[in-house]
N, C-alpha and C positions, 0 to 999 in steps of 0.2 A: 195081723197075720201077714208075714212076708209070703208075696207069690213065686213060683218059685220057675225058672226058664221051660221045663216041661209041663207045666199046668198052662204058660202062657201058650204053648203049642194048643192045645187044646183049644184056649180062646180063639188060636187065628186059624183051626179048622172049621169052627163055628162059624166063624166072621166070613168063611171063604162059602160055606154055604149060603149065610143071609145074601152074600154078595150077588151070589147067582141066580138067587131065588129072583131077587129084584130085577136084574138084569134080563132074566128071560122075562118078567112080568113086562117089562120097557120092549122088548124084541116083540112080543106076540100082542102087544098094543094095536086098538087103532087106529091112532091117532098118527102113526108112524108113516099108515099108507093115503092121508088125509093131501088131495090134490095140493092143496095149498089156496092160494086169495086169485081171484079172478076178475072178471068186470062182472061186477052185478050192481044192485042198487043198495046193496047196504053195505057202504065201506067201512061203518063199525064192525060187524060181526067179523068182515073181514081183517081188519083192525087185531079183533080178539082172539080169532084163528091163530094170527101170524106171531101172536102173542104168546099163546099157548103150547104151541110148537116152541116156540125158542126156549122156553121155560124145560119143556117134556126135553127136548134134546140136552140143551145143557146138564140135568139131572142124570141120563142117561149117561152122560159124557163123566159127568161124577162119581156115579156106578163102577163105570169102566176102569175108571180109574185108581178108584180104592181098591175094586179087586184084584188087578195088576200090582197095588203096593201089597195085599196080602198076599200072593201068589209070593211073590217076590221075597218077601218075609218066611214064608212054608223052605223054601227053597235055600235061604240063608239058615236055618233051621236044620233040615236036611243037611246040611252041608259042614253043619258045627262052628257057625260064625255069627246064631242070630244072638243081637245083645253088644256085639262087637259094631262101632260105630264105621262104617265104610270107606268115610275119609278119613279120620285121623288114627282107627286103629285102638281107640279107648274103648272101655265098658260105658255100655249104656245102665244110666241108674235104673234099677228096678221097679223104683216108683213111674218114670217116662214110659218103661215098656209097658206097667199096668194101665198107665191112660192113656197111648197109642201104642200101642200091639205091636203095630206092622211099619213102625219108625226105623228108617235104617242108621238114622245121625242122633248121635251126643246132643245134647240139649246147647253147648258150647256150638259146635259145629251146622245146628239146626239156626239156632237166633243168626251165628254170619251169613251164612243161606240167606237168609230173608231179607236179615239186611241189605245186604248186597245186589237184591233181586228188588230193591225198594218199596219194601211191604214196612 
């Protein structure tokens, strides 16, 4: 069964709640207001601390950022452009949009992206 551009809507008003749900869950963390590594005697724990935090932030920073690309998506959506590729102006294949949602680039236009950004 082909999906079809407003069923995909649906998908990324979903996707824009899980996104929040998470993101307030990372906000109201807390590990967030955790001093951070000090002088003590166990520079492991602290070690693990400083660990744990970079992990929890980067995640968070992941969060943010999906749901910014879904917002973004909602919005091209809105707008009557979601599906249409941002750079070059082509249709996004159907199948790309079912297995990223919230893709603003052509699968063409996504791979030189990367390329070029040395992924």
């Amino acid at each position: 069964m082909t999906t079809t551009i407003s069923e995909l809507y649906g998908v990324l008003l979903e996707l824009r709640e899980v996104y929040q749900r998470k993101l307030e869950q990372f906000e109201s963390a807390e590990w967030l207001e955790a001093s951070g590594t000090g002088y003590s005697n166990h520079p492991a724990e602290d070690a693990t601390l400083v660990y744990d935090q970079t992990i929890n932030v980067s995640t968070a920073r992941g969060v943010k950022d999906r749901l910014r690309q879904v917002e973004e998506a909602i919005t091209r959506h809105e707008a009557h452009t979601y599906g249409t590729c941002v750079h070059c102006g082509r249709e996004i294949d159907i199948a790309r949009l079912e297995a990223i949602p919230y893709t603003a680039y052509c699968l063409h236009c996504a791979e030189t992206r990367e390329y070029h950004a040395g992924m």
